[in-house]
C-alpha positions in Angstrom: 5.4 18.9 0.3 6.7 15.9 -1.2 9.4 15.0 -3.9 7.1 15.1 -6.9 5.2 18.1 -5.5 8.4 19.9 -5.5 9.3 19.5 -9.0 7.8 21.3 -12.1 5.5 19.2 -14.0 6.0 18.0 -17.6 2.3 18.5 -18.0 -0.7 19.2 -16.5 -3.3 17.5 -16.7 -7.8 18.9 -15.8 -10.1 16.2 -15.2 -11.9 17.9 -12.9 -16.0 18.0 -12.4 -14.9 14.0 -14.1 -16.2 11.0 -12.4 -14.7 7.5 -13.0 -13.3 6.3 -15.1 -12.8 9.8 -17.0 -10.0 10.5 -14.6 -8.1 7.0 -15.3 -8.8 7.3 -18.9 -7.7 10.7 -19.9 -4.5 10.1 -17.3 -3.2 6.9 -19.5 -4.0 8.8 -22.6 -1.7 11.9 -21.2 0.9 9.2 -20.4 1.1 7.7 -23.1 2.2 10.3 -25.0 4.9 11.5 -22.7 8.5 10.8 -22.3 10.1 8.9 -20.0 11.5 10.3 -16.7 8.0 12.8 -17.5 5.9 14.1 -14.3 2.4 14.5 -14.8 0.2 16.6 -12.4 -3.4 16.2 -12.3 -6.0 17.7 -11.1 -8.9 16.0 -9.4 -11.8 16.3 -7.3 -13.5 12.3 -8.3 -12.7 10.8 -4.6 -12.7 7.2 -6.3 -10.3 8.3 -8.9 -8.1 10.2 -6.9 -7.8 7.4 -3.8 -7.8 3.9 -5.6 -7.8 3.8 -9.4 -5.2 6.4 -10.2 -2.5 5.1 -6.9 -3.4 1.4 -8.3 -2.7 2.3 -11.8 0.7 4.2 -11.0 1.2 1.0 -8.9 0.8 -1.4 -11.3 2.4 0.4 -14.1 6.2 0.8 -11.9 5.4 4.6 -12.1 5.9 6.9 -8.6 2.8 8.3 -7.6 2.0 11.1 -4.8 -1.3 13.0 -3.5 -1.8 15.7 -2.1 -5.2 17.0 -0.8 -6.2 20.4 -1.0 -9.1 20.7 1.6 -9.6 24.5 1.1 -10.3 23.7 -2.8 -12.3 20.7 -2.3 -9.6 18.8 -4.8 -6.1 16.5 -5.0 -3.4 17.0 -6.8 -2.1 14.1 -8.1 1.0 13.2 -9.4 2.8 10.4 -11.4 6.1 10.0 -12.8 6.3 7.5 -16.1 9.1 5.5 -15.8 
């Protein structure tokens, strides 16, 4: 488990059964309306959201970002801390 996954998240976030851009969408809304220094979890099962747009986004926005795959449930969790 990594350093985000350890930590207890400000919010979590249901997108899926969401294909793109739902995912990218409803995770900047969430964001926006958090706090700094906020973690954000989301849940995801859109391959293209999970393995490009959400990484680039938390990329491009300075934010940390980690995945982790749940095979078993067919779904990532995914998550980003805002800056």
């Amino acid at each position: 488990m990594g350093e985000l996954a350890g930590m207890t998240p400000t919010e979590t976030l249901d997108v899926l059964g969401r294909v793109c851009p739902y995912p990218l969408v409803l995770t900047k809304k969430a964001l926006e309306k958090l706090p700094g220094g906020s973690l954000l979890k989301i849940l995801c099962d859109a391959p293209a959201s999970a393995e490009d747009s959400l990484p680039r986004y938390a990329e491009r926005q300075g934010y940390k970002f980690e995945s982790v795959k749940l095979d078993d449930k067919g779904y990532w969790e995914l998550y980003i801390q805002k800056s």
